[in-house]
SESE-765762 format. One record per residue (C-alpha): x, y, z. Coordinates in steps of 0.1 Angstrom, whole numbers. Layout:
r x=X | y=Y | z=Z $
...
This chain:
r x=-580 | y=-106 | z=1243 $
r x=-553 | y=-126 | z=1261 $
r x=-528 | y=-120 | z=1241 $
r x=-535 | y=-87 | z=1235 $
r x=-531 | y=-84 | z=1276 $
r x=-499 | y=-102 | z=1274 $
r x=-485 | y=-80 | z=1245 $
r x=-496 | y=-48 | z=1264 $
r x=-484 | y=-58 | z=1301 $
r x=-450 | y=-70 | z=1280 $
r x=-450 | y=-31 | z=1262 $
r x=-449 | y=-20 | z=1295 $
r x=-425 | y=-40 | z=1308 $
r x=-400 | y=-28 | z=1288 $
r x=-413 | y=3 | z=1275 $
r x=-418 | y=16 | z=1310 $
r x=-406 | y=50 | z=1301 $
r x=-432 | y=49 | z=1277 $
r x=-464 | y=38 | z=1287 $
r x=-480 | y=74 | z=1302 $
r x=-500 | y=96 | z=1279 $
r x=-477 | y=125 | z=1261 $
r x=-495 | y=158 | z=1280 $
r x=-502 | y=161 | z=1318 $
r x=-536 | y=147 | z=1327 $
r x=-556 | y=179 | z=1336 $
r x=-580 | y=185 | z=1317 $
r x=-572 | y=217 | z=1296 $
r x=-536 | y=207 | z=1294 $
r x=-536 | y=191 | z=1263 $
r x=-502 | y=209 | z=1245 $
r x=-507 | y=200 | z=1206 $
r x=-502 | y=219 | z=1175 $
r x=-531 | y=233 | z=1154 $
r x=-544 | y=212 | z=1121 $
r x=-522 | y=236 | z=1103 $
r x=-489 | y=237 | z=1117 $
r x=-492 | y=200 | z=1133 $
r x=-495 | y=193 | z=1092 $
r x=-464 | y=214 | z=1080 $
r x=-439 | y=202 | z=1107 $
r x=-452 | y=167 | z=1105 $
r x=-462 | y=159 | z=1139 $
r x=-491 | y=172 | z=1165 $
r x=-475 | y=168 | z=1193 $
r x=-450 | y=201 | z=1206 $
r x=-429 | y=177 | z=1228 $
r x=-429 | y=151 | z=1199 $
r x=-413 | y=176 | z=1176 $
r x=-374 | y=182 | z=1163 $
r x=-368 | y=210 | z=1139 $
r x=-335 | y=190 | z=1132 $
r x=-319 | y=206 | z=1101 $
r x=-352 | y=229 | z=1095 $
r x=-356 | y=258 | z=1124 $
r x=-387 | y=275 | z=1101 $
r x=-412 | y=246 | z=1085 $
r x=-427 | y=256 | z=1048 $
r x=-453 | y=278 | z=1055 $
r x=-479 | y=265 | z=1027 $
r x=-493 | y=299 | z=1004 $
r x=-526 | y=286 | z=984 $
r x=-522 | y=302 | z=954 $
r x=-566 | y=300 | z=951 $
r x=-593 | y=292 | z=966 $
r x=-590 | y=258 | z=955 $
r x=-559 | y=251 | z=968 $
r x=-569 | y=266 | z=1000 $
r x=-596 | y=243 | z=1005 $
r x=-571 | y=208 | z=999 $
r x=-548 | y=224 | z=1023 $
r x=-577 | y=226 | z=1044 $
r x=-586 | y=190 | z=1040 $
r x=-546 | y=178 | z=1035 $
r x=-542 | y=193 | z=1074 $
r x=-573 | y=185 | z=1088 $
r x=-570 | y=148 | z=1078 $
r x=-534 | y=151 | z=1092 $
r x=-545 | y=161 | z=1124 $
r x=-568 | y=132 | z=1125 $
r x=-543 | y=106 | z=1113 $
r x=-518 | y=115 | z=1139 $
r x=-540 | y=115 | z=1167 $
r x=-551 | y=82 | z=1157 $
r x=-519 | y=68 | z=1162 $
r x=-518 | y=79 | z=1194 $
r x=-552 | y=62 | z=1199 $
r x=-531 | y=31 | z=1192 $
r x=-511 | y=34 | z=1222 $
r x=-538 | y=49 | z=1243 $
r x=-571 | y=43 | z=1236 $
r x=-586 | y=50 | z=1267 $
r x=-576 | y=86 | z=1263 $
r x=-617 | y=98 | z=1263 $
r x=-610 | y=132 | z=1251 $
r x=-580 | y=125 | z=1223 $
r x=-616 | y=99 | z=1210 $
r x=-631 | y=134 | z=1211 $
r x=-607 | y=152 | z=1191 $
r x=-601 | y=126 | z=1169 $
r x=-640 | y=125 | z=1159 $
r x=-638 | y=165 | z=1160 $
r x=-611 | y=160 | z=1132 $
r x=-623 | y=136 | z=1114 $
r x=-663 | y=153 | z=1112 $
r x=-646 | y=187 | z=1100 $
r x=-624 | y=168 | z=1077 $
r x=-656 | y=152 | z=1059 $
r x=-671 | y=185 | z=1061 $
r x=-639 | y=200 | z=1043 $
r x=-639 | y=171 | z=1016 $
r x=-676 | y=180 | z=1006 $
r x=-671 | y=216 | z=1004 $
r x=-644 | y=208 | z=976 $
r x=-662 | y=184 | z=960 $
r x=-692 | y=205 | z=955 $
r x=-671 | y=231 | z=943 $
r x=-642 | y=214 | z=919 $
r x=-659 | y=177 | z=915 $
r x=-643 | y=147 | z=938 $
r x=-610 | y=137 | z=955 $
r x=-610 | y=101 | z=953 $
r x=-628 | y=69 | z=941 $
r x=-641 | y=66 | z=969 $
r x=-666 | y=101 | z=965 $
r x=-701 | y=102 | z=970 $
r x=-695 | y=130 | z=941 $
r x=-692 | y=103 | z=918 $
r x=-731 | y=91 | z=919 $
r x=-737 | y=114 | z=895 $
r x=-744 | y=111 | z=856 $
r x=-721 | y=120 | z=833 $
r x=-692 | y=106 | z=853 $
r x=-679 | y=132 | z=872 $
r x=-643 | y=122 | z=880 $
r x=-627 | y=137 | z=847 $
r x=-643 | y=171 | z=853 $
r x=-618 | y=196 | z=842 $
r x=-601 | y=215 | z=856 $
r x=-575 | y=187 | z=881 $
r x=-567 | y=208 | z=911 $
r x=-525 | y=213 | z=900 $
r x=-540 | y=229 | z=866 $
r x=-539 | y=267 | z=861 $
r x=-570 | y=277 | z=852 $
């Protein structure tokens, strides 16, 4: 815990510029991006983005309902990811914890609803207890069918 002082009263330091949370601390002023476009321009965080090159991300067009729902989970699990980064650097933030575990219950919500539907996403499924083995269940979501 010492050093972890040390390392954080060093980030400081130097990183003064830095060391403040990325939106104003009211409390309905937090400015980020929704699952959805937070996922296709790569980043939750409006004052954290550059369009660079692109002015207009790739809007993402599900082609099914299948696709739809791993979009769903792909952004949803973004969302989470990217806030948890933040947590990194400020984990006292109370209500980024809150959103963070808002994100990360709907994204386990989102990952059952597919799985019920077109068998499991990873190893790691509870969709997989079943007998016969259920992770070569046809069709693999980038099939036609």
């Amino acid at each position: 815990m010492k050093d972890y002082n040390r390392m954080k009263d060093f980030y400081n330091y130097t990183n003064n510029n830095y060391n403040q949370p990325l939106y104003n601390q009211e409390p309905n002023n937090i400015n980020l991006f929704d699952p959805y476009n937070g996922f296709i321009r790569g980043n939750m965080f409006p004052s954290l983005y550059n369009s660079y090159k692109v002015s207009n991300p790739f809007e993402i067009r599900p082609m099914n309902e299948q696709a739809e729902l791993l979009t769903s989970v792909d952004s949803i699990g973004f969302a989470a990811h990217d806030i948890h980064l933040y947590l990194d650097v400020y984990p006292e933030d109370r209500r980024m914890v809150e959103l963070y575990n808002q994100y990360r219950t709907e994204k386990n919500k989102a990952i059952m609803q597919y799985e019920q539907k077109y068998g499991p996403l990873s190893l790691n499924s509870n969709a997989l207890e079943t007998v016969p083995w259920a992770w070569d269940r046809q069709p693999w979501p980038w099939e036609n069918r």
